[in-house]
C-alpha positions as a Markdown table, in Angstrom:
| # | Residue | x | y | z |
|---|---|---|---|---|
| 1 | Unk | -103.3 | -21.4 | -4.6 |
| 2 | Unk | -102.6 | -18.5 | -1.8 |
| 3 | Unk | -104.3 | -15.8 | -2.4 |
| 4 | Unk | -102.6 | -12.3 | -2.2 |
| 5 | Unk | -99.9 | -12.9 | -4.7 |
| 6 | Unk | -98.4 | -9.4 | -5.5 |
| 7 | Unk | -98.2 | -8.6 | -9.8 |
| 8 | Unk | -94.1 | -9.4 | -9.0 |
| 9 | Unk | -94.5 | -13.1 | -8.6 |
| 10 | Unk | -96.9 | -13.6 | -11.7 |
| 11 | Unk | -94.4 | -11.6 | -13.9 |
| 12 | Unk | -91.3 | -13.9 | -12.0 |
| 13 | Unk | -93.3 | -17.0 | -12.8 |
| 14 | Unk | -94.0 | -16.3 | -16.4 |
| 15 | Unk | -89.8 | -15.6 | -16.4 |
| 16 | Unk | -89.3 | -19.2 | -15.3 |
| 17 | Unk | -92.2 | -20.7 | -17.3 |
| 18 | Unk | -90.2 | -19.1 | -20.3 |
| 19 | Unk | -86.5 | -20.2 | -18.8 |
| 20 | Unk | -85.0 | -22.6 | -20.9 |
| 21 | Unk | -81.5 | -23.4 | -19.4 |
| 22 | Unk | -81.1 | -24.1 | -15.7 |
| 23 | Unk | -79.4 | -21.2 | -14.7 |
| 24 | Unk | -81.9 | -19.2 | -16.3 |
| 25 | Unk | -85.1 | -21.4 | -14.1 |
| 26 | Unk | -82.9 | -21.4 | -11.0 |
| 27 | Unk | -82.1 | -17.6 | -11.4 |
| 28 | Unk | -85.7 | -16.7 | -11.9 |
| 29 | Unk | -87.3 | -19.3 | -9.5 |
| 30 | Unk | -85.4 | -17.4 | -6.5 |
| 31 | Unk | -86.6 | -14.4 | -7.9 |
| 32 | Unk | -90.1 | -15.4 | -7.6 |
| 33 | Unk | -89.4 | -16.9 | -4.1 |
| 34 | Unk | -88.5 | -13.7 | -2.8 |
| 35 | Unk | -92.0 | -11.8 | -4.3 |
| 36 | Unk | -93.7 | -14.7 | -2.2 |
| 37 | Unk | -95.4 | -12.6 | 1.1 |
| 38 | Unk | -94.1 | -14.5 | 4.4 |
| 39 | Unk | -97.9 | -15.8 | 5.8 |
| 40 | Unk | -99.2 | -18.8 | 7.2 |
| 41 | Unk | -101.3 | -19.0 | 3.7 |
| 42 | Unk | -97.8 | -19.0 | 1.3 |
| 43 | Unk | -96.0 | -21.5 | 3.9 |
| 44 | Unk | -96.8 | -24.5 | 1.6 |
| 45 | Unk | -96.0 | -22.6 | -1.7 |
| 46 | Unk | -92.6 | -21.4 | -0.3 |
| 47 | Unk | -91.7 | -24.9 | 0.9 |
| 48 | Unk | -92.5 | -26.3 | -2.5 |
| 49 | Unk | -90.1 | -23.4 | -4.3 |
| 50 | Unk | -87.7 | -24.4 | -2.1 |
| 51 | Unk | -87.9 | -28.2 | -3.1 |
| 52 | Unk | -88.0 | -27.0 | -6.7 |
| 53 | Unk | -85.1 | -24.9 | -6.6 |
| 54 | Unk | -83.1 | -27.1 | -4.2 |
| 55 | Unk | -83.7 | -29.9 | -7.2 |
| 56 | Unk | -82.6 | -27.6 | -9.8 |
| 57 | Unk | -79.7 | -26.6 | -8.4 |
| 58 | Unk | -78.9 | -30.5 | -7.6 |
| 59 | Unk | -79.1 | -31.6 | -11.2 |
| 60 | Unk | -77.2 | -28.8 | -12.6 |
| 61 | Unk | -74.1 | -29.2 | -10.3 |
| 62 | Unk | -74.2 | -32.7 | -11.1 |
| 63 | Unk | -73.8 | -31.7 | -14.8 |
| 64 | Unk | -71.3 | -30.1 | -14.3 |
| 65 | Unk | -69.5 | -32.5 | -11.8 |
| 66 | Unk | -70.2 | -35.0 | -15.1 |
| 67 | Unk | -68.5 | -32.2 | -17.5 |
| 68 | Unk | -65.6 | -32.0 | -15.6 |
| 69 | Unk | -64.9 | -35.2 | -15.7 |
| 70 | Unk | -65.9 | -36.4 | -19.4 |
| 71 | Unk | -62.7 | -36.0 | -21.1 |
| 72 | Unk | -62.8 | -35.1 | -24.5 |
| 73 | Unk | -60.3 | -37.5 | -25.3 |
| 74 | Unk | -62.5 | -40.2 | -23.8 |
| 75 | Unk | -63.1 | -43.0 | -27.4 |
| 76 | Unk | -66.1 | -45.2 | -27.1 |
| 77 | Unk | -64.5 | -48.4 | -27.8 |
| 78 | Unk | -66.3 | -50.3 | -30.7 |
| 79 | Unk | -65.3 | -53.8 | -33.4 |
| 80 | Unk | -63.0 | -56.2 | -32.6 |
| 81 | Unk | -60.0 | -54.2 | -31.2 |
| 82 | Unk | -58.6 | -50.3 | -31.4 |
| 83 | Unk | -55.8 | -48.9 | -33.3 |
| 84 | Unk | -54.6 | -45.9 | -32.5 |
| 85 | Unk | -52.3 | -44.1 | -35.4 |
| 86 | Unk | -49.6 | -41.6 | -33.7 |
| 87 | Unk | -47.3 | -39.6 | -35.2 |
| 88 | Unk | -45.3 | -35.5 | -36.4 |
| 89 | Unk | -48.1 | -33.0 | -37.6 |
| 90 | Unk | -48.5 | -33.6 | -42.0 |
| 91 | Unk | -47.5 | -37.5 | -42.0 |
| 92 | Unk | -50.8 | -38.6 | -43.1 |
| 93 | Unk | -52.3 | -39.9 | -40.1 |
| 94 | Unk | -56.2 | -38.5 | -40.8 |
| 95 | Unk | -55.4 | -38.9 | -44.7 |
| 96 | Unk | -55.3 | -43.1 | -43.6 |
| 97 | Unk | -58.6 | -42.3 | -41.4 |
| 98 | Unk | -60.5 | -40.8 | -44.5 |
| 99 | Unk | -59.2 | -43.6 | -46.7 |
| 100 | Unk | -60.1 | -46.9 | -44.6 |
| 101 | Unk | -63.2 | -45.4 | -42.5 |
| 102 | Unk | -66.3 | -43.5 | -43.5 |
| 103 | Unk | -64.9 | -40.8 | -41.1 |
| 104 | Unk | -64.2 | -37.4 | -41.6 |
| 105 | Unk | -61.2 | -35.7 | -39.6 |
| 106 | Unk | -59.8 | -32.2 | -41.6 |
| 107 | Unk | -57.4 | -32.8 | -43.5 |
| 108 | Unk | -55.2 | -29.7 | -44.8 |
| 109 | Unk | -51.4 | -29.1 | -45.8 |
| 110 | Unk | -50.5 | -27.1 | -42.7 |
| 111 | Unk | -49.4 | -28.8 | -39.1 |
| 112 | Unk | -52.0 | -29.5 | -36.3 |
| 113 | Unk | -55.5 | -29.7 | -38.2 |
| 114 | Unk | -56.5 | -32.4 | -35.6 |
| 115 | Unk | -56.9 | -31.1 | -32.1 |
| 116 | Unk | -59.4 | -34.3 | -30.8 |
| 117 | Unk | -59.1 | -38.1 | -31.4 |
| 118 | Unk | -61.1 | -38.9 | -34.3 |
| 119 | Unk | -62.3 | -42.5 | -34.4 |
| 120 | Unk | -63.7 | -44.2 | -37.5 |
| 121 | Unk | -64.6 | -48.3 | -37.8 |
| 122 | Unk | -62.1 | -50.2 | -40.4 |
| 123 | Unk | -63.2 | -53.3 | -42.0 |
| 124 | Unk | -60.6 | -56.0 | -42.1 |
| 125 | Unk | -62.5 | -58.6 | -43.9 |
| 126 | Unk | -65.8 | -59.5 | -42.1 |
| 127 | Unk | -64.8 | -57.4 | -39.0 |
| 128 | Unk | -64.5 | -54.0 | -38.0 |
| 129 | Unk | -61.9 | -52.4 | -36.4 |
| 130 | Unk | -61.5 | -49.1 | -34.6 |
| 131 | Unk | -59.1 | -46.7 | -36.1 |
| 132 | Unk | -58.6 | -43.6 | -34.5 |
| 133 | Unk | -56.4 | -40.5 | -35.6 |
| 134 | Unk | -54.7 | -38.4 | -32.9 |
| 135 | Unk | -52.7 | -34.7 | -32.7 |
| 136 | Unk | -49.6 | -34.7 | -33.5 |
| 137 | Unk | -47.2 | -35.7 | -30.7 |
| 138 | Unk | -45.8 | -32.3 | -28.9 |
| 139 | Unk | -43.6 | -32.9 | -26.0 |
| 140 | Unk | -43.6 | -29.7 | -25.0 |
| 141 | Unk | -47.6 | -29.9 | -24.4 |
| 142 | Unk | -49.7 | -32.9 | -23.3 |
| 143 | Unk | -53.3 | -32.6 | -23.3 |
| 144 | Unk | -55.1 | -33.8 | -20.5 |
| 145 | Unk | -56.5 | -37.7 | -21.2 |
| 146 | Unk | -54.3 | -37.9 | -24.1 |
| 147 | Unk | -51.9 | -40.3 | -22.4 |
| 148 | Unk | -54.9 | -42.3 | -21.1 |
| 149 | Unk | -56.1 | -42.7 | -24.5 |
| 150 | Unk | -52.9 | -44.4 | -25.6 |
| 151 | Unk | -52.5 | -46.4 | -23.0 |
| 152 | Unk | -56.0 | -48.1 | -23.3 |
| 153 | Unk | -54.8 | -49.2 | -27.1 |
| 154 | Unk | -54.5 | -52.4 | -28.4 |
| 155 | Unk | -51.9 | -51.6 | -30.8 |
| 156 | Unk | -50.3 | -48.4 | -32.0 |
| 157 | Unk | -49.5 | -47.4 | -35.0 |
| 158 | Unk | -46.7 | -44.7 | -35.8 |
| 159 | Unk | -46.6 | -42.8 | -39.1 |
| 160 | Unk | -44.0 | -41.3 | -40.3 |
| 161 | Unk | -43.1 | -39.4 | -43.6 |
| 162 | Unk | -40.6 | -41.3 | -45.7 |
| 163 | Unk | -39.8 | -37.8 | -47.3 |
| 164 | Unk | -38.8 | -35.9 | -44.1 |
| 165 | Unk | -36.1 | -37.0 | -42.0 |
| 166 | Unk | -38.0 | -40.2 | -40.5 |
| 167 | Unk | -35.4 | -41.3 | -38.8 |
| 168 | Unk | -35.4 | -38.0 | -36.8 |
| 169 | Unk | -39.4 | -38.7 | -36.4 |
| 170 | Unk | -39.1 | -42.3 | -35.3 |
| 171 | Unk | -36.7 | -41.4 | -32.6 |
| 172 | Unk | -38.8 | -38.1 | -31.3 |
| 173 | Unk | -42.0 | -40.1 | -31.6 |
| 174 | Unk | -40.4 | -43.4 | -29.2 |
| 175 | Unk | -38.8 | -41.0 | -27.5 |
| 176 | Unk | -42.2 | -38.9 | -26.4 |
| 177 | Unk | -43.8 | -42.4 | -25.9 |
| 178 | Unk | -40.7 | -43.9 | -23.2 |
| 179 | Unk | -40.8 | -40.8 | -21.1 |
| 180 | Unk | -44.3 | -41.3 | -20.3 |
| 181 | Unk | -43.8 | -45.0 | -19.7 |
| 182 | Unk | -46.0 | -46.4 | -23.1 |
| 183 | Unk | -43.2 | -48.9 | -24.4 |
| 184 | Unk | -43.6 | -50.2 | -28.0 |
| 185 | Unk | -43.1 | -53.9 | -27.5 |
| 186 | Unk | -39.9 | -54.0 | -29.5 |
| 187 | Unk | -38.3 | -52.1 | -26.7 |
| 188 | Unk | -40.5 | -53.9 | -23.7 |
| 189 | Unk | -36.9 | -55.8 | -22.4 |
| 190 | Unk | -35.4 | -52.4 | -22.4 |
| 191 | Unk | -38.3 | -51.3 | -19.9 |
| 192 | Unk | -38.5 | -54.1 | -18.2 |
| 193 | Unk | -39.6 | -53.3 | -14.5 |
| 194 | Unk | -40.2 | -49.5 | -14.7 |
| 195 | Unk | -43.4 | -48.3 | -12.7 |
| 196 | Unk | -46.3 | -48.3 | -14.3 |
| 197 | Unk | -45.3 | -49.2 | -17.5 |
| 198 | Unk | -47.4 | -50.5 | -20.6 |
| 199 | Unk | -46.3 | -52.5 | -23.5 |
| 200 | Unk | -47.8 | -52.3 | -26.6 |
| 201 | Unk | -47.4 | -53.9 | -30.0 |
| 202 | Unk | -46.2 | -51.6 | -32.5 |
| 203 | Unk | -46.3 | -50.7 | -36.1 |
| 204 | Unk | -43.9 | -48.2 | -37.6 |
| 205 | Unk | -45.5 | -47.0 | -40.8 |
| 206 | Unk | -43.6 | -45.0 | -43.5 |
| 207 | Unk | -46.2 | -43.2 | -45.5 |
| 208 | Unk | -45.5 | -41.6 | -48.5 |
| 209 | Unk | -43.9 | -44.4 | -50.2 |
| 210 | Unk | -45.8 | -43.6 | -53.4 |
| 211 | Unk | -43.8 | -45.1 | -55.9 |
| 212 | Unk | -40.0 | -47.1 | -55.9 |
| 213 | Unk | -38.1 | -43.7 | -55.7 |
| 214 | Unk | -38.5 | -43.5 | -52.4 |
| 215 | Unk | -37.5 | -47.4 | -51.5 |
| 216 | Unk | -34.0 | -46.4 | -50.9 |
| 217 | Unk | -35.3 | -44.5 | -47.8 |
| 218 | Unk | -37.1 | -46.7 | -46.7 |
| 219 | Unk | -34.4 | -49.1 | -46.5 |
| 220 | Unk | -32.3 | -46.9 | -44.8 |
| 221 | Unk | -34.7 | -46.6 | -42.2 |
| 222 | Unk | -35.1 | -50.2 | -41.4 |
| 223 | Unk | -31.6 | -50.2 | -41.1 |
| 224 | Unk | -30.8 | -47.4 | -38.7 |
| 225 | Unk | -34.3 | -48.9 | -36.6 |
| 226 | Unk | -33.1 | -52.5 | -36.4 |
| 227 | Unk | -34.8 | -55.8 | -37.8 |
| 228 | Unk | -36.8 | -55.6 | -34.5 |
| 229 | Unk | -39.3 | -53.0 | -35.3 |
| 230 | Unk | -41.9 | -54.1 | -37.3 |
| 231 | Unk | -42.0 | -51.7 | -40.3 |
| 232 | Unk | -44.2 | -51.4 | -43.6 |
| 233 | Unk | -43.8 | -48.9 | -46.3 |
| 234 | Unk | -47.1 | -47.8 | -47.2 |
| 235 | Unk | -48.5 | -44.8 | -49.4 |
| 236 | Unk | -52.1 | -43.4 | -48.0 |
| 237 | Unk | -52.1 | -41.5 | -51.6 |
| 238 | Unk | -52.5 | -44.9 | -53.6 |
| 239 | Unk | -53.3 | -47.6 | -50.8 |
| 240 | Unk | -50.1 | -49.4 | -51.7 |
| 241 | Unk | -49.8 | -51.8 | -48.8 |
| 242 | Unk | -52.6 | -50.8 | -47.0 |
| 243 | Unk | -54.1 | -54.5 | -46.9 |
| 244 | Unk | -50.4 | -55.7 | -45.3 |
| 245 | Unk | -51.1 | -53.5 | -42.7 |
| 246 | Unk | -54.5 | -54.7 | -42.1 |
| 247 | Unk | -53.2 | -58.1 | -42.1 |
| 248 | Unk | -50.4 | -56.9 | -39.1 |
| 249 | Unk | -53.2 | -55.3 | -37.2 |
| 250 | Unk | -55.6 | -58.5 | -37.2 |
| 251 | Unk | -52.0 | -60.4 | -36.6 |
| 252 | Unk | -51.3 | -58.8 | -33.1 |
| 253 | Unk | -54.9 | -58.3 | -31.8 |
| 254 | Unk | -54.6 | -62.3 | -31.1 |
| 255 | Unk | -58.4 | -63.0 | -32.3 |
| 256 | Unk | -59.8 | -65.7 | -34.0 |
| 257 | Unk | -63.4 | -65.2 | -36.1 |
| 258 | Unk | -66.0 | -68.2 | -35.6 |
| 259 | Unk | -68.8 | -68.5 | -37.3 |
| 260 | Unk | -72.1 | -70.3 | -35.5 |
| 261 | Unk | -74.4 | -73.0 | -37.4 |
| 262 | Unk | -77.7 | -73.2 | -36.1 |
| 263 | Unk | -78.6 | -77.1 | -36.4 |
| 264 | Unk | -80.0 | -77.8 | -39.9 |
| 265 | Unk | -79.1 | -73.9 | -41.2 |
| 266 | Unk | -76.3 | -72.6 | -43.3 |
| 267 | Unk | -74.0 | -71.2 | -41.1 |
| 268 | Unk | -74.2 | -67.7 | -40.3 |
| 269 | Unk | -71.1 | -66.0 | -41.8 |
| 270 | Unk | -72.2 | -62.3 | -42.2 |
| 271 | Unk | -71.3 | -61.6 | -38.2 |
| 272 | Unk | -68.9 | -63.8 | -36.7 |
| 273 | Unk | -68.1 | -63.7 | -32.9 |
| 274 | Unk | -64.5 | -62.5 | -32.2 |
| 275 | Unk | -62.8 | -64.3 | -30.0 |
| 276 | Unk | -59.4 | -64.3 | -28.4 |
| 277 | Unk | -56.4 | -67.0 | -29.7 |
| 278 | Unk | -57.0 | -70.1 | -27.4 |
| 279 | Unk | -60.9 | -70.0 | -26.6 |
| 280 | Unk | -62.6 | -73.3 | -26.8 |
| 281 | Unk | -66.1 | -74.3 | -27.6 |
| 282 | Unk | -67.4 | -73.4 | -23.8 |
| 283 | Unk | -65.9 | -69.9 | -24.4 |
| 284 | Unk | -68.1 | -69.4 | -27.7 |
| 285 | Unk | -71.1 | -70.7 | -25.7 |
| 286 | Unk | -71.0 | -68.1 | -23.3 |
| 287 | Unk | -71.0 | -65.5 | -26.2 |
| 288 | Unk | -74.0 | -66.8 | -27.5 |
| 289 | Unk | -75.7 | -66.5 | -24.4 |
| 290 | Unk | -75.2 | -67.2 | -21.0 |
| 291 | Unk | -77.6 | -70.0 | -21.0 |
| 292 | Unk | -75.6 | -71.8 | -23.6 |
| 293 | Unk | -72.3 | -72.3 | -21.7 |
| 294 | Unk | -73.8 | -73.7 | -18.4 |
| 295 | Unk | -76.1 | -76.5 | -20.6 |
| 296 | Unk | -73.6 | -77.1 | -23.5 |
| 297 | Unk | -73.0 | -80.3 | -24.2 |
| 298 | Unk | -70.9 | -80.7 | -27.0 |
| 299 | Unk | -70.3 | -79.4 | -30.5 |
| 300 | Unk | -70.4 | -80.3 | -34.2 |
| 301 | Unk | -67.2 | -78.4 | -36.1 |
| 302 | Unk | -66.6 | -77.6 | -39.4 |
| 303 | Unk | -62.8 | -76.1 | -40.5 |
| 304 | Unk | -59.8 | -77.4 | -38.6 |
| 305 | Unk | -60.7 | -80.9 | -37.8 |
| 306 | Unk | -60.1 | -84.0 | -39.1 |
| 307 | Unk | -63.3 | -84.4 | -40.9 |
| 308 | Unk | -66.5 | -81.7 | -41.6 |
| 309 | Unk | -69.2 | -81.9 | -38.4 |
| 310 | Unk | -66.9 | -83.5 | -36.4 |
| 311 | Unk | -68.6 | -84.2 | -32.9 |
| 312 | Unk | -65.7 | -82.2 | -30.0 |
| 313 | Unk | -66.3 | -81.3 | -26.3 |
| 314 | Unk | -66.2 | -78.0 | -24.6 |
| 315 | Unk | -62.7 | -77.7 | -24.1 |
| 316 | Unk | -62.1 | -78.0 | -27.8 |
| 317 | Unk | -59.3 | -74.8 | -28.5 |
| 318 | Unk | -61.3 | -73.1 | -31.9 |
| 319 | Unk | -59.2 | -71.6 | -34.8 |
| 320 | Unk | -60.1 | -68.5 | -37.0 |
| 321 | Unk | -62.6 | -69.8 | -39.4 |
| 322 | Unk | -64.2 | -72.8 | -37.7 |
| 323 | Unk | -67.8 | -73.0 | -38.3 |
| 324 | Unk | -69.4 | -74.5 | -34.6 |
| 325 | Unk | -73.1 | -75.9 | -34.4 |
| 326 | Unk | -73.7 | -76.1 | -30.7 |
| 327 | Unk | -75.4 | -78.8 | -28.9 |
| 328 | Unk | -77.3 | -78.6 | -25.5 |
């Protein structure tokens, strides 16, 4: 250590020994930097300070070069696919989160509670399944990575209340979704060709149907809509139909569950792998582990084949259900 430190750099070095956020170590290590006397004695002191603060200042604009860019729209994608349930402020959309997922997005009478997606995992049999509740459309203000958060779905989900003019909800909602090129697949023809344009299945879900007084309604609204749309009547309040929608969102996210059998084991049917409609036995492999899908041989099968531990090849298409003891 130099000697002939002045009492100003111990003090400025018991400041950044005590800093605790980066401004406050940067903002204190320049202090001491300037108590340092300018000798040939301090030259390797200074230079080190200067390394210090030069790393200091690195790291923290790099944070902040990170926070700029982390939107807080950005969902972690998690389970077998994502769902993301749009729709007017007070339709139910974070009552349906609370319900099916152990999350917890506020949930209060009065318009625009939820500000921030709120995801929460689903399970649809032996699966899960992201659900994530959104703020309400507004197409007078977009946040920022909203729109990037919708297109990134697998499927959408649009609530409406069965109570409150739907139709005039339906048509806002569509509406809001078209002029920023997100096209529910009922109306992909119509958009056929525009720029940058995403298709996505679609579920139009009129909440609130909480008993059969409100089943007139609701067949109004599949009238005025068109046989096209997909459309369930469900009630959050009571679950009523809850499972049918389930069903519709395990429908359109094209998977299959397969089951593995290690050889002379019960098969493992606690975790299934998820797979895509149309994978065959090689495609499972490679889920297993790498290894597996350049050393498979064949496989034994049990479900959709002619007889239980039937002996098929790689190329074998697997259905939802099969049980599949591989063989290398």
């Amino acid at each position: 250590m130099p000697t002939n430190l002045p009492p100003e750099y111990h003090k400025a070095d018991e400041r950044f020994r005590a800093a605790r956020t980066p401004e406050e170590k940067i903002e204190s290590l320049e202090e001491l930097y300037g108590t340092i006397p300018k000798h040939k004695g301090t030259d390797k002191l200074r230079a080190d300070v200067r390394r210090r603060l030069a790393k200091l200042k690195a790291e923290s604009q790099s944070k902040k070069h990170a926070a700029r860019h982390e939107s807080a729209f950005r969902v972690e994608r998690e389970g077998a696919g994502q769902a993301l349930v749009l729709g007017p402020p007070n339709t139910g959309k974070s009552s349906l989160l609370v319900r099916l997922t152990h999350a917890r997005p506020e949930v209060a009478d009065f318009p625009f509670t939820t500000w921030l997606p709120t995801p929460g995992m689903m399970p649809i049999d032996d699966i899960q399944v992201q659900l994530v509740d959104t703020p309400p459309l507004n197409r007078e203000h977009v946040e920022p990575g909203f729109l990037d958060l919708v297109r990134c779905a697998d499927l959408l989900l649009v609530m409406l209340d069965i109570t409150e003019s739907p139709l005039r909800q339906f048509e806002d909602a569509v509406a809001f979704l078209r002029e920023h090129k997100i096209t529910p697949l009922p109306l992909a023809g119509g958009d056929a060709g525009v720029s940058g344009a995403v298709a996505l299945p679609t579920l139009v879900l009129a909440n609130k149907n909480d008993d059969n007084r409100t089943d007139d309604d609701v067949a109004i609204l599949g009238e005025c809509i068109g046989g096209r749309w997909p459309l369930l009547a469900v009630s959050v309040a009571n679950g009523r139909n809850l499972d049918m929608m389930k069903r519709w969102i395990f429908d359109s996210l094209g998977i299959i569950r397969v089951y593995s059998k290690p050889p002379g084991k019960k098969p493992e049917k606690s975790a299934p792998f998820v797979l895509k409609k149309g994978s065959t036995v090689a495609d499972l492999a490679g889920k297993v582990h790498h290894d597996f899908a350049e050393k498979l041989v064949s496989a034994r099968l049990w479900g959709n084949v002619a007889h239980d531990g039937q002996l098929v090849g790689r190329d074998h298409a697997l259905m939802d259900g099969d049980v599949v003891e591989l063989r290398i």
